[in-house]
DSSP file (Angstrom, degrees, kcal/mol; ACC not computed):
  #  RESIDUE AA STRUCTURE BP1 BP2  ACC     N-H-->O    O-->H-N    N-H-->O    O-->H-N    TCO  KAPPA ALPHA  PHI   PSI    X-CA   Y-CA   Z-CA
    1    1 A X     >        0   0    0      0, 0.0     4,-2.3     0, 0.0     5,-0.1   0.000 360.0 360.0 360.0 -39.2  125.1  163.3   62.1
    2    2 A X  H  >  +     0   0    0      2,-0.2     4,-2.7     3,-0.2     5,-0.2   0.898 360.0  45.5  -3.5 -86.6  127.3  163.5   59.1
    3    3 A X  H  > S+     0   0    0      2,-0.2     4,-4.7     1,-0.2     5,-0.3   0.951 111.2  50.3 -39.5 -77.9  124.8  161.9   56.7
    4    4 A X  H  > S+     0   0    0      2,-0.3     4,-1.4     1,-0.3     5,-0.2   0.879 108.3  59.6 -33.8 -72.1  122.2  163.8   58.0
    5    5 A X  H >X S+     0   0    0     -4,-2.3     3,-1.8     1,-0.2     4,-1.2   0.949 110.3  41.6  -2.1 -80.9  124.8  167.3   57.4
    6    6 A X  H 3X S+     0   0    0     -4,-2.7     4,-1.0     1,-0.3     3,-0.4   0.809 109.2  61.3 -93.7  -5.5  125.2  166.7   53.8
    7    7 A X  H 3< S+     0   0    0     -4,-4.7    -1,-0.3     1,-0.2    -2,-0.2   0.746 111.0  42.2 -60.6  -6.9  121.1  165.8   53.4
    8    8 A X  H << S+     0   0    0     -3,-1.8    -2,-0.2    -4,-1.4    -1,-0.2   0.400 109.9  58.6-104.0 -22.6  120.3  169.2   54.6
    9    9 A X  H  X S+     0   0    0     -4,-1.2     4,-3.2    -3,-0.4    -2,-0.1   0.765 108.4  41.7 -58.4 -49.7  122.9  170.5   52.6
   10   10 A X  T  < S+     0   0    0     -4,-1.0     4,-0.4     1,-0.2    -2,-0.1   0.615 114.7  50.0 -85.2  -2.8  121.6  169.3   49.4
   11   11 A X  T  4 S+     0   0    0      2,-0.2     4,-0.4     1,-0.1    -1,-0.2   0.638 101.4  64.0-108.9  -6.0  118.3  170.0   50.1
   12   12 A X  T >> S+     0   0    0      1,-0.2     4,-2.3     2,-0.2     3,-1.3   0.964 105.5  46.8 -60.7 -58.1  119.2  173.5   51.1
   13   13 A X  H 3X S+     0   0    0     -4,-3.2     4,-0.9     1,-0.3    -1,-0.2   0.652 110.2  49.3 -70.7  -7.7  120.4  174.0   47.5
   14   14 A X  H 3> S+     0   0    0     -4,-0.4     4,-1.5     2,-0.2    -1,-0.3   0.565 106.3  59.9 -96.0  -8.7  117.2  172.5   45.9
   15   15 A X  H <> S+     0   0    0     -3,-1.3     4,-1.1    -4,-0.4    -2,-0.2   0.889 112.1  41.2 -90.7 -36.3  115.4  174.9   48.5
   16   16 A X  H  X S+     0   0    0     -4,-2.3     4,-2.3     2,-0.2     5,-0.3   0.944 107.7  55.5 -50.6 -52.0  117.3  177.9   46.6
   17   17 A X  H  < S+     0   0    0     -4,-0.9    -2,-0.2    -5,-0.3    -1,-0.2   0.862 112.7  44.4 -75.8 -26.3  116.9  176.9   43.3
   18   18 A X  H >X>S+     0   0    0     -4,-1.5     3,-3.8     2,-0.2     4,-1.4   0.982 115.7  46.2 -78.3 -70.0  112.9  176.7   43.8
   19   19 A X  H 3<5S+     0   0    0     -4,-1.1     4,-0.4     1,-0.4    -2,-0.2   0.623 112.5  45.8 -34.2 -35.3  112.7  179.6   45.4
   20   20 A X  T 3<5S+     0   0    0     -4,-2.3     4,-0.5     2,-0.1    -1,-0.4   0.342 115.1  56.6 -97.1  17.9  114.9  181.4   42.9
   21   21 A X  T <>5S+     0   0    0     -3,-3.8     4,-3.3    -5,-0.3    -2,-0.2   0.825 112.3  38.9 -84.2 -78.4  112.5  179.4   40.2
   22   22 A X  H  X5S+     0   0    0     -4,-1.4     4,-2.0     2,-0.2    23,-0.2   0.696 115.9  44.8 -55.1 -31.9  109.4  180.8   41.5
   23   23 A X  H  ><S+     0   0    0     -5,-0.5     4,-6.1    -4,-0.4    -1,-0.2   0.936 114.6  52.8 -76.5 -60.1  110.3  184.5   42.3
   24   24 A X  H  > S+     0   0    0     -4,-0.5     4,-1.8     2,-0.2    -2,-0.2   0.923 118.3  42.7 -49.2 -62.2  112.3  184.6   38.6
   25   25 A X  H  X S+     0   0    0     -4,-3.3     4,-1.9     2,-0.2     3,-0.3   0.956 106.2  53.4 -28.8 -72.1  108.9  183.3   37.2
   26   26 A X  H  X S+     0   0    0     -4,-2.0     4,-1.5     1,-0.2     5,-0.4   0.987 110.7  50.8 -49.1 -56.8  106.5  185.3   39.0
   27   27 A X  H  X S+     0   0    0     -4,-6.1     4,-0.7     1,-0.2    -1,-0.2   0.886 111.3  58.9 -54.0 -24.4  108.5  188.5   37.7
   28   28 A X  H  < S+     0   0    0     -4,-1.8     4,-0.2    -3,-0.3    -1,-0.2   0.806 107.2  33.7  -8.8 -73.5  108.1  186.9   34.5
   29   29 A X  H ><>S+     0   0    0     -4,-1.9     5,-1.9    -3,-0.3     3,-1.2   0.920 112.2  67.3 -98.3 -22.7  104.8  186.5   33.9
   30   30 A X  H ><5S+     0   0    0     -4,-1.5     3,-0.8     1,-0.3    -1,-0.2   0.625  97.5  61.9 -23.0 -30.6  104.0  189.9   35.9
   31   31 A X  T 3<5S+     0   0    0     -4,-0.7    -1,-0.3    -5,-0.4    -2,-0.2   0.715 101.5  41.6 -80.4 -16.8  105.6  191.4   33.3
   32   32 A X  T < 5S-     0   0    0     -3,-1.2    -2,-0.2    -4,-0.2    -1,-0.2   0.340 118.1-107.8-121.5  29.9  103.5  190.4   30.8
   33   33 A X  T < 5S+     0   0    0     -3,-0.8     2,-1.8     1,-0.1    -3,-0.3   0.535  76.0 135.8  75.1   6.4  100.7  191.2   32.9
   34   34 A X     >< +     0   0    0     -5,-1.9     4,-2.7     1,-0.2    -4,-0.2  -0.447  22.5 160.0-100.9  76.1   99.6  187.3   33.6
   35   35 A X  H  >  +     0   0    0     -2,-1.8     4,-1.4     1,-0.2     5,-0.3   0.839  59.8  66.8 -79.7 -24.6   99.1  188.1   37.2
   36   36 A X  H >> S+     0   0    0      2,-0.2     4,-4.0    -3,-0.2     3,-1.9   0.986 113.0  39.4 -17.4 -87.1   96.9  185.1   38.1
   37   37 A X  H 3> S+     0   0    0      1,-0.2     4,-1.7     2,-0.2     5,-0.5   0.934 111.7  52.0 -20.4 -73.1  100.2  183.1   37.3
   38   38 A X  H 3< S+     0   0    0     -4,-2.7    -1,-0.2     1,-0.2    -2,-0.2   0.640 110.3  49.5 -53.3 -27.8  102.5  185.5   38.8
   39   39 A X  H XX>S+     0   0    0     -3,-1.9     3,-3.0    -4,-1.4     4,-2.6   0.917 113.6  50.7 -74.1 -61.4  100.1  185.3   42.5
   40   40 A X  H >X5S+     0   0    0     -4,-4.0     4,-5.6     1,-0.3     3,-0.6   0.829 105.4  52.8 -44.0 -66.1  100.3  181.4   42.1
   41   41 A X  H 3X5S+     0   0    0     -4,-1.7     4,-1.8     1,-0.3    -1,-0.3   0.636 115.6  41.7 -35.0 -34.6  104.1  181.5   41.7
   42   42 A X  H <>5S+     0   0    0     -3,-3.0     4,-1.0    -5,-0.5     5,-0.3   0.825 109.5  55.5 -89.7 -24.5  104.3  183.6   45.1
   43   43 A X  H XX5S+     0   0    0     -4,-2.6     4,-2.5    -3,-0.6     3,-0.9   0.947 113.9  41.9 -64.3 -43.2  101.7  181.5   46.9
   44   44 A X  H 3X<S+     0   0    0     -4,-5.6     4,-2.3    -5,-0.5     5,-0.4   0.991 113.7  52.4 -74.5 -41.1  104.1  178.3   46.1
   45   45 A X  H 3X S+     0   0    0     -4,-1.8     4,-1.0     1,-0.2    -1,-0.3   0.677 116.7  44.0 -61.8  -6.9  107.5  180.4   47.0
   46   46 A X  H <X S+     0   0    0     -4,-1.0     4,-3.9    -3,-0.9     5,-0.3   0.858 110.0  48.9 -36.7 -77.4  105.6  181.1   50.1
   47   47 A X  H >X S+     0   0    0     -4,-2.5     4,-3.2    -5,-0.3     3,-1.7   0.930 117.4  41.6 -27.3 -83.7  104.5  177.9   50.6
   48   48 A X  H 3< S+     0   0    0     -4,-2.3     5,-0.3     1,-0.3    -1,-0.3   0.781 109.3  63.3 -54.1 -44.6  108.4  176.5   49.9
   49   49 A X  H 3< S+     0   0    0     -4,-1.0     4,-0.4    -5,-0.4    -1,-0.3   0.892 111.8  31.4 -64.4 -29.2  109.6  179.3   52.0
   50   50 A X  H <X S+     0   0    0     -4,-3.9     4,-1.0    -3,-1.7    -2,-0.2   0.890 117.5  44.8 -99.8 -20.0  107.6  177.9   55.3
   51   51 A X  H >X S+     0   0    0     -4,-3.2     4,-2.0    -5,-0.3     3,-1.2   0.962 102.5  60.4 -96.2 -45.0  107.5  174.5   55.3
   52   52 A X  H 3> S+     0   0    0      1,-0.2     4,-1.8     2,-0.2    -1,-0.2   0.845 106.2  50.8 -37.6 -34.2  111.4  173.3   54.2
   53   53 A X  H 3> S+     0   0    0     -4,-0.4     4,-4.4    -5,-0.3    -1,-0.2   0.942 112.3  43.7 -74.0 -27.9  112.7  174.8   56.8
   54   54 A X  H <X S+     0   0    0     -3,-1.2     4,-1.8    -4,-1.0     5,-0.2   0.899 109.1  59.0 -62.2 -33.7  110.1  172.9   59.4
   55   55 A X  H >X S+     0   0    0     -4,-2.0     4,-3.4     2,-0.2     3,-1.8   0.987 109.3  40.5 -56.8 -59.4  110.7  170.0   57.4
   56   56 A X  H 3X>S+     0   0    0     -4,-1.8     4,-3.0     1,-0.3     5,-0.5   0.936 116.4  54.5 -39.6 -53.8  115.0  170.4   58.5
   57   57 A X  H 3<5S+     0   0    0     -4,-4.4     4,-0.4     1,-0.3    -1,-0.3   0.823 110.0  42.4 -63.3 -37.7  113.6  171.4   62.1
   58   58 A X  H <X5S+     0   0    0     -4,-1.8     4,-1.4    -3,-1.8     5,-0.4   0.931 111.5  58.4 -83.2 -44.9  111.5  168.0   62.4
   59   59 A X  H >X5S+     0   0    0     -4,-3.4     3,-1.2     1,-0.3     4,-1.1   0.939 109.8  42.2 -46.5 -43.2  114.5  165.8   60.8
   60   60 A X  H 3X5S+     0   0    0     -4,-3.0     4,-1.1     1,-0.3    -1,-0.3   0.754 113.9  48.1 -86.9   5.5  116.9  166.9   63.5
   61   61 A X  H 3><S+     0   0    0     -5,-0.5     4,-0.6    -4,-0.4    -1,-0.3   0.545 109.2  52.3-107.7   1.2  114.9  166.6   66.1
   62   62 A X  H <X S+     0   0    0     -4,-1.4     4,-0.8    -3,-1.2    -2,-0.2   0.391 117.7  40.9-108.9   6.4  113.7  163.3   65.2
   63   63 A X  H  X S+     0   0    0     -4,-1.1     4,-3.5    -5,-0.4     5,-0.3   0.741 101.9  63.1-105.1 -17.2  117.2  162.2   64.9
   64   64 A X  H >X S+     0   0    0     -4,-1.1     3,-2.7    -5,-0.4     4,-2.1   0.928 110.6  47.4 -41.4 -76.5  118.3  164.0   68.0
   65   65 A X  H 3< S+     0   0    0     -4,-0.6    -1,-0.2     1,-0.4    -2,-0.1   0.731 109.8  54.5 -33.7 -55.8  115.5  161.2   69.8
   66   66 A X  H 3< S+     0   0    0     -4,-0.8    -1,-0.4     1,-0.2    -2,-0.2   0.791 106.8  48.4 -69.9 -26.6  117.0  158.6   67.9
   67   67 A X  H <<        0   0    0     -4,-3.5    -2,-0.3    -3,-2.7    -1,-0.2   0.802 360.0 360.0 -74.0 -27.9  120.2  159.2   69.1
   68   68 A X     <        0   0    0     -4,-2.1    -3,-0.2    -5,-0.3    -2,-0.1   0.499 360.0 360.0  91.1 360.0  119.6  159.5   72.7
């Protein structure tokens, strides 16, 4: 369970750092009016906002199984 701990941990912080990637972008190119861009860049933090956490949800609960 450990292991598992600090892989969700690490993947936590790469799930920030896109998120604060994508947002800091989109206000980016919004500012300089390139809103195409600036929609994409919320579609993908969106995106990255719903499915990492399902990804966490599926891991423990396929290791929950495995552990019995």
């Amino acid at each position: 369970m450990e292991k598992l701990k600090e892989k969700i941990n690490v993947e936590f912080w790469d799930f920030v750092a896109l998120l604060a990637l994508f947002f800091t972008s989109m206000v980016i190119f919004a500012f300089f009016k390139l809103v195409p861009l600036a929609f994409i860049c919320l579609a993908l933090a969106f995106f990255t906002a719903l499915f990492y956490p399902l990804k966490w949800i599926v891991q423990i609960i396929i290791f929950k199984i495995k552990k019995g």
